[in-house]
N, CA, C and O of each residue as an XYZ file, in Angstrom:
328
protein
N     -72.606     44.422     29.324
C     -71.237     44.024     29.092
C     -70.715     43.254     30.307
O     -70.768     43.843     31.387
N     -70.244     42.080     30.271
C     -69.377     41.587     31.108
C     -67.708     41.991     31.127
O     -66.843     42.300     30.308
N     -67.809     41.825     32.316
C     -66.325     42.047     32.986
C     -65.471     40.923     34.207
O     -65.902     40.496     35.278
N     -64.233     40.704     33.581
C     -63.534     39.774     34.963
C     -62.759     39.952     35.543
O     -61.671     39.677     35.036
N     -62.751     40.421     36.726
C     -61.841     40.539     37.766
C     -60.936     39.394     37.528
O     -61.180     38.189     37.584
N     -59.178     40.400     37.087
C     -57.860     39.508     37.242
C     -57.304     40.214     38.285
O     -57.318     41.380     38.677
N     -56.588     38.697     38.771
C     -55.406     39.067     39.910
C     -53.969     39.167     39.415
O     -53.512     38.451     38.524
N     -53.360     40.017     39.998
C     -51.595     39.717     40.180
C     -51.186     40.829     38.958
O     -49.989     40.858     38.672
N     -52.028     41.680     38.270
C     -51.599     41.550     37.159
C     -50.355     42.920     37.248
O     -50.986     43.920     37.591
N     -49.668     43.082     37.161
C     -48.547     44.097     36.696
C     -49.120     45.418     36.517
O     -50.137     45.376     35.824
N     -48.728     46.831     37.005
C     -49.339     47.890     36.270
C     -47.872     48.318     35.127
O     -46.710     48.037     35.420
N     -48.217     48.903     34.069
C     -47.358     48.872     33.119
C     -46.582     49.889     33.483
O     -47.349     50.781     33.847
N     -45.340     50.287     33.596
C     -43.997     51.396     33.456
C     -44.914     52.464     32.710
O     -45.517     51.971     31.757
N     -45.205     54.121     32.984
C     -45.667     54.644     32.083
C     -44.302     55.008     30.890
O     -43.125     55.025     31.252
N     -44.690     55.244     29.634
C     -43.483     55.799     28.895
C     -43.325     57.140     28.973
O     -44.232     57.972     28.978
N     -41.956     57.376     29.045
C     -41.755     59.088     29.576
C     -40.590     59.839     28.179
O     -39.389     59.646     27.989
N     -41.261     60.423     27.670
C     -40.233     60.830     26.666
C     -39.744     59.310     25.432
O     -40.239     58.239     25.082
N     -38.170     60.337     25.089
C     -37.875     59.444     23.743
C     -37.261     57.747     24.445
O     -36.908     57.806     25.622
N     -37.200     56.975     24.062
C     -36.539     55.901     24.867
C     -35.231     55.928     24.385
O     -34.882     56.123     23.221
N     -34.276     55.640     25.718
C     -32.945     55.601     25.822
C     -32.158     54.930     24.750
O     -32.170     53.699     24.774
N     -31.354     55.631     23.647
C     -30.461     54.675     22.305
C     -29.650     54.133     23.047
O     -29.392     52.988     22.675
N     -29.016     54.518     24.135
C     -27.429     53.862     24.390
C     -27.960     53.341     25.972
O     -28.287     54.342     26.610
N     -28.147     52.007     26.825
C     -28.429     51.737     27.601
C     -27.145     50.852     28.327
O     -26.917     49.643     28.363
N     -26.346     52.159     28.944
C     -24.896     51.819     29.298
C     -25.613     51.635     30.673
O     -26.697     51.949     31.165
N     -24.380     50.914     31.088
C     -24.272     50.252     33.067
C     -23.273     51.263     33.721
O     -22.214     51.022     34.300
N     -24.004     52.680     33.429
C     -23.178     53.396     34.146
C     -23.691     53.339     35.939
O     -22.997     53.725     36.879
N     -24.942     52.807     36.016
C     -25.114     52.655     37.766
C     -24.084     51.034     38.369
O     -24.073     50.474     39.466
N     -23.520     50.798     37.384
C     -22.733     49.308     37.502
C     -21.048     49.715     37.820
O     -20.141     49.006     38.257
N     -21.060     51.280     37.369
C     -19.035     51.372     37.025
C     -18.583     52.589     38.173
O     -19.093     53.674     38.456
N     -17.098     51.694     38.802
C     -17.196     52.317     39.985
C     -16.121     53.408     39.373
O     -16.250     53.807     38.215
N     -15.140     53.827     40.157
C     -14.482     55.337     39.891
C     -13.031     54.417     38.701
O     -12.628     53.310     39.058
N     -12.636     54.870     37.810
C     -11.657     54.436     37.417
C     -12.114     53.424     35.871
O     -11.285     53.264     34.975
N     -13.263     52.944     35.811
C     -13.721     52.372     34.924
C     -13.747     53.029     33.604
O     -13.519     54.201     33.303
N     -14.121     51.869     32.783
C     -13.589     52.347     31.268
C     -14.921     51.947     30.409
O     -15.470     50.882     30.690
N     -15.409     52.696     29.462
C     -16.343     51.534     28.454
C     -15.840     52.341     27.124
O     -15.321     53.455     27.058
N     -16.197     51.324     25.985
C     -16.148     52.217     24.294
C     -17.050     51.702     24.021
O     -17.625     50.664     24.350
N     -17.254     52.809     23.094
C     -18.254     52.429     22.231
C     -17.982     52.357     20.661
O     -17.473     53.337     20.117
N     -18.191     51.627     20.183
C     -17.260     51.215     18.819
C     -17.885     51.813     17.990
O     -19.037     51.386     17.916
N     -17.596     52.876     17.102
C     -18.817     53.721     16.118
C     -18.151     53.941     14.843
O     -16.921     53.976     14.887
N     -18.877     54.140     13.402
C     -18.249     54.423     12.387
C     -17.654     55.628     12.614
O     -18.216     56.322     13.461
N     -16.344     56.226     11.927
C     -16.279     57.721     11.867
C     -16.949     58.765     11.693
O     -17.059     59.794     12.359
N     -17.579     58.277     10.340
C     -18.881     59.544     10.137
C     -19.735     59.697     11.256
O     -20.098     60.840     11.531
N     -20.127     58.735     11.959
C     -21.337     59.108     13.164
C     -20.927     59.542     14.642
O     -21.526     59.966     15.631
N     -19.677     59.245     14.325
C     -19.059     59.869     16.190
C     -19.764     60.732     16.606
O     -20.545     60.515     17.533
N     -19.610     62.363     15.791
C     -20.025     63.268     16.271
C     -21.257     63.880     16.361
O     -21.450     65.034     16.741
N     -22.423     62.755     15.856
C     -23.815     63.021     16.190
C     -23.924     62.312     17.534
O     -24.529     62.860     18.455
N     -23.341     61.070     17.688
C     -23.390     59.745     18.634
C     -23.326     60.139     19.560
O     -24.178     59.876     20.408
N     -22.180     61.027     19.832
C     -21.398     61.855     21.093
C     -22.370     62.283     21.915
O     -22.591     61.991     23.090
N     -23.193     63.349     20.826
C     -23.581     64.176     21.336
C     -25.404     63.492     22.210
O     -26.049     64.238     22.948
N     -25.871     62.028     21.876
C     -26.528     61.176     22.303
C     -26.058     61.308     23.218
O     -26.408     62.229     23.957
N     -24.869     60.273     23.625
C     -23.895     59.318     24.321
C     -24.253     60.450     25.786
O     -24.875     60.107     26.792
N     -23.600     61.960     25.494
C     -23.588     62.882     26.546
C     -24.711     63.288     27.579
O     -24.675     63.432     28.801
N     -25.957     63.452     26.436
C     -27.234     63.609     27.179
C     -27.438     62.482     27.442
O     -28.598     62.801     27.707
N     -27.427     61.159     27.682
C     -28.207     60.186     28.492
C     -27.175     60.094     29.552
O     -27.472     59.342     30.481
N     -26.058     60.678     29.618
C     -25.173     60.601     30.750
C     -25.743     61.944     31.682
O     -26.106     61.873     32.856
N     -25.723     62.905     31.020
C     -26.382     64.255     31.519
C     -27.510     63.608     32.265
O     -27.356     63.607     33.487
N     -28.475     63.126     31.865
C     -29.848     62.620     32.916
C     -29.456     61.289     33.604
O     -30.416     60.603     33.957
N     -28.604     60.953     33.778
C     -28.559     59.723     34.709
C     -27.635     60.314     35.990
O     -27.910     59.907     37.119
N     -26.297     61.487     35.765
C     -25.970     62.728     36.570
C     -26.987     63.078     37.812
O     -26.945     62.914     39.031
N     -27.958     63.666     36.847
C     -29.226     64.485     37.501
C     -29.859     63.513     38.552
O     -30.157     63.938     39.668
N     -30.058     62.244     38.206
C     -30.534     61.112     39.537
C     -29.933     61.070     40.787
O     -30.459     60.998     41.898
N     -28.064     61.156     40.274
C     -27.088     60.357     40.866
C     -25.698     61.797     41.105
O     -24.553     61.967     40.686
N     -26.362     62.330     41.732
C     -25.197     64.087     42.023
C     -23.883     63.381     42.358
O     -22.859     64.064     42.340
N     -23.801     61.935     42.697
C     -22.193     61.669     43.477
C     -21.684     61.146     42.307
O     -20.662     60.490     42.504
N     -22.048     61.209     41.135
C     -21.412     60.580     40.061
C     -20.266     62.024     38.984
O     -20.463     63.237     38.907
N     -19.388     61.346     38.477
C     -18.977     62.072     37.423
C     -18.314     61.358     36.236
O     -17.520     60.430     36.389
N     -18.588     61.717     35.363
C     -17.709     61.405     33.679
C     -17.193     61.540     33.523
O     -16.741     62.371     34.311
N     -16.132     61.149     32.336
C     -15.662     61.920     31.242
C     -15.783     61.557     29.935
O     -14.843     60.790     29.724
N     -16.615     61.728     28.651
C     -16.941     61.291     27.496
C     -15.955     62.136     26.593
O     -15.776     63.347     26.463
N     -15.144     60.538     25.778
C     -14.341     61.553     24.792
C     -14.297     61.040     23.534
O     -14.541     59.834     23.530
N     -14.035     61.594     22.267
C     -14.469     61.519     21.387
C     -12.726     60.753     20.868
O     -11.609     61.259     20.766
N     -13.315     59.189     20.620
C     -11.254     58.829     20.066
C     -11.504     58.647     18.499
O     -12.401     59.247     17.905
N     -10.709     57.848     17.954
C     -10.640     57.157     16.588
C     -11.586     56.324     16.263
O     -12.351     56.397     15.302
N     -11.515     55.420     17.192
C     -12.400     54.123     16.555
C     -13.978     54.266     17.896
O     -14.469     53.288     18.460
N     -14.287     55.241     18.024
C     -15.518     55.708     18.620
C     -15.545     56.271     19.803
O     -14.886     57.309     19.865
N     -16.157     55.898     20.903
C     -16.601     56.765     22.181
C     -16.037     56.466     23.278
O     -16.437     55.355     23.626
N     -15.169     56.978     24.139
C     -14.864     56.457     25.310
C     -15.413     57.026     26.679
O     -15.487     58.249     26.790
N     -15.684     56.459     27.412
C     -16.332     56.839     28.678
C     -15.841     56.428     29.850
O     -15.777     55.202     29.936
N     -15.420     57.111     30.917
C     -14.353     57.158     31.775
C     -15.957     57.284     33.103
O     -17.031     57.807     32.806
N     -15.680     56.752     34.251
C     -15.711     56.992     35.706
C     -15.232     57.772     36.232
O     -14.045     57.454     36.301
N     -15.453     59.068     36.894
C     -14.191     59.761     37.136
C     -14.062     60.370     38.912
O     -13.095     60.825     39.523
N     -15.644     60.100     39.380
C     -15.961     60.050     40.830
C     -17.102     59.796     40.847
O     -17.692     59.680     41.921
């Protein structure tokens, strides 16, 4: 069997778990910041409960961070809060 030595080439990201649904710029928002998330009614309260755990593990990286995720009318709001 032949074989060819390549250069330069990239080693790939391994995959770790489920991949992230909601890929917010919470390492982007300083204290006081705002985001929504625009969701049907029926799905808020599965969404939420997404929305919370990928905030929960990005927390765990980042101990100087804090939230507040709240559940409005027309979908998800997410607050900066330190």
């Amino acid at each position: 069997m032949d074989y060819t030595i390549q250069k330069n080439i990239p080693i790939p990201k391994p995959l770790r778990g489920k991949p992230i649904k909601y890929d917010l710029p919470l390492d982007a928002m300083v204290v006081g910041d705002f985001i929504q998330i625009d969701l049907p009614k029926k799905k808020i309260d599965k969404e939420i409960k997404i929305i919370r755990n990928s905030i929960t593990r990005f927390k765990a990286r980042r101990l100087d961070t804090q939230f507040k995720v709240v559940k409005m009318d027309e979908g998800v709001g997410i607050w900066r809060t330190e």
